[in-house]
N, C-alpha and C positions, 0 to 999 in steps of 0.2 A: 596450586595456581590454576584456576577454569580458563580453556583455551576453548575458541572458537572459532570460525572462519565465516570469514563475510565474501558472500560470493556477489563482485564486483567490485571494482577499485576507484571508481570514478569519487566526483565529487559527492554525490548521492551517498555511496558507498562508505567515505568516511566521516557521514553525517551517522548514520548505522551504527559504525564501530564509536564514535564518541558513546552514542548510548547505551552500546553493550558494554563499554569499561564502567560505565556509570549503577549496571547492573549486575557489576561484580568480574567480569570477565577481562583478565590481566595482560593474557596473551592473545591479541590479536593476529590472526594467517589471513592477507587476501587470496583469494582465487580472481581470474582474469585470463579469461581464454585468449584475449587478442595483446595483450598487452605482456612484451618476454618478461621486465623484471619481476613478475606475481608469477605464482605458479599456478599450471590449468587444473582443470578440476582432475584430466584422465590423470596427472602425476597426485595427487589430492590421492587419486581412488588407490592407487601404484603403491602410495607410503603407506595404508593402511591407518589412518593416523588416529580415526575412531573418535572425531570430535566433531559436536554438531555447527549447523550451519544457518545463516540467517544471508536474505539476502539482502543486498543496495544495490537493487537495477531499478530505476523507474521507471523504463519500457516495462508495461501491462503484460505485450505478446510473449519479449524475452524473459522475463521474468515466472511466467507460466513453465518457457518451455525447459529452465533451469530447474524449475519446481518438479516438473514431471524425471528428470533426469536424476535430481537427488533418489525421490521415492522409488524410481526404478532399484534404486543403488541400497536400499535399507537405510540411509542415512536419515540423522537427527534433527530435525527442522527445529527452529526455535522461532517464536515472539518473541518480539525487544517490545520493553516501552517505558517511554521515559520519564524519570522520579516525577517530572513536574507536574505530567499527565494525568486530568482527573476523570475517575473512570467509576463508573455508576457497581455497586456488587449484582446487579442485576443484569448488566450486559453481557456479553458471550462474542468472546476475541478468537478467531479460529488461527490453527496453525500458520508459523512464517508472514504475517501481519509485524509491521512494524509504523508504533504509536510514537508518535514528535513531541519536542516539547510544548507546552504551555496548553495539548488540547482536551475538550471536553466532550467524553460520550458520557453520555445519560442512561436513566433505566430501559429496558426492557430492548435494548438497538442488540444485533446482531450482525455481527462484521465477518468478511468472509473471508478464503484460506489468501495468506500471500498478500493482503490489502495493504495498502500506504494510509496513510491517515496522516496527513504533514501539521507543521508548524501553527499551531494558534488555532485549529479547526475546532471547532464546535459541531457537535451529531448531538441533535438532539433524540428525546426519548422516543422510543420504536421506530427504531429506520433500520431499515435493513442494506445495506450494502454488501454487495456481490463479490467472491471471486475477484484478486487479480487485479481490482479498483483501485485506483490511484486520487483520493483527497487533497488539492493542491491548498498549499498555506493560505489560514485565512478561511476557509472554506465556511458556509454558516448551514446546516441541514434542521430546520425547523420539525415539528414531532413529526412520526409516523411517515417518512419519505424514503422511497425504495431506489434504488442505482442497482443496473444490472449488471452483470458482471463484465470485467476488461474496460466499463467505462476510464476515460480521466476528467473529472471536475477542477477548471481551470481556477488560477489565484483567484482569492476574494470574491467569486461569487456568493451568492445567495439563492437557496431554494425553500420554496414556501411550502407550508402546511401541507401534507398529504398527497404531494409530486410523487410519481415517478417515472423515473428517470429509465428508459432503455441497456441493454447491453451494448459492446461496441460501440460505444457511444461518447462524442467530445462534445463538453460543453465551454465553450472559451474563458477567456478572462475575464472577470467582472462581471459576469451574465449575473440576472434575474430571472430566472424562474417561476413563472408562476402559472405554467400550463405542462400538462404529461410531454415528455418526448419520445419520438419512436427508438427503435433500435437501430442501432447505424446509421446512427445521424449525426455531422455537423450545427450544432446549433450554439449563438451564441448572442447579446445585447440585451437590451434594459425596455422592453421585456427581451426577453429571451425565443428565440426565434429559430425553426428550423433554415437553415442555408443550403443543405442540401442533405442525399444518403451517401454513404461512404461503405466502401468493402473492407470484409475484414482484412 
């Protein structure tokens, strides 16, 4: 029986584990530091239990800093991605990335360590996405467009032909894109529009 641990318990979190059961994995363990009935990661480190780990945190930051906490630890990072997901033999999924249903990357994209790539998302060919990226459902990335890392691209937007997109960077809901944006930037509407900078 392939036992793994999904580190996070939230709602996010057991969208994760549906897909990891779906990828073979029978025994699901949460971890959840703030929450008693999961156990935390130090009692996790404590059992010795020697089974790798995926996460479901949608925070970008938290999620990094759970990332760095596992590798400190030797521990086994996994990609999930799920049966429905169509996925180019040309693209290249970096570690602890986890792929939604019904989405489509194309050839030659490169997705980066820890990425989300939600529900119905379309990447198209050569896009590179950063790092720690969060792709909200619906997401449309037309060829060769770049997002930097820790960004979140909000539900149902749309980004045009050869954007790119900043680090630390929020693009709201339903934007359109169809100009470069800075790094740490609020930006979001139809077009899509700087609102303001933001700290990390």
């Amino acid at each position: 029986m392939q036992k793994i641990a999904i580190y996070g318990a939230s709602g996010h979190g057991k969208v994760v584990a549906e897909i990891a059961k779906l990828a073979g994995y029978a025994d699901i363990l949460y971890l959840d530091d703030g929450i008693n009935e999961y156990i935390s990661f130090e009692d996790f480190l404590q059992k010795n239990l020697q089974i790798p780990i995926a996460f479901g945190i949608g925070n970008n930051y938290i999620r990094a800093k759970l990332y760095q906490k596992c590798i400190a630890h030797t521990l086994e990072i996994k990609t999930l991605i799920h049966p429905s997901a169509i996925i180019s033999n040309g693209a290249t999924i970096a570690e602890g990335t986890v792929i939604m249903a019904g989405t489509v990357i194309n050839t030659d994209t490169k997705i980066g360590k820890c990425a989300i790539i939600n529900t119905s998302s379309v990447i198209e060919h050569d896009n590179i996405i950063g790092d720690f990226v969060h792709i909200s459902p619906q997401v449309a990335c037309a060829g060769d467009v770049k997002i930097g890392a820790y960004t979140h691209v909000g539900i149902g937007s749309c980004i045009i032909q050869g954007i790119s997109i900043g680090s630390n960077t929020i693009i709201g809901a339903g934007s359109v894109v169809v100009k470069n944006i800075n790094n740490q930037t609020l930006a979001y509407g139809n077009p899509c529009k700087t609102i303001k900078e933001i700290s990390q």
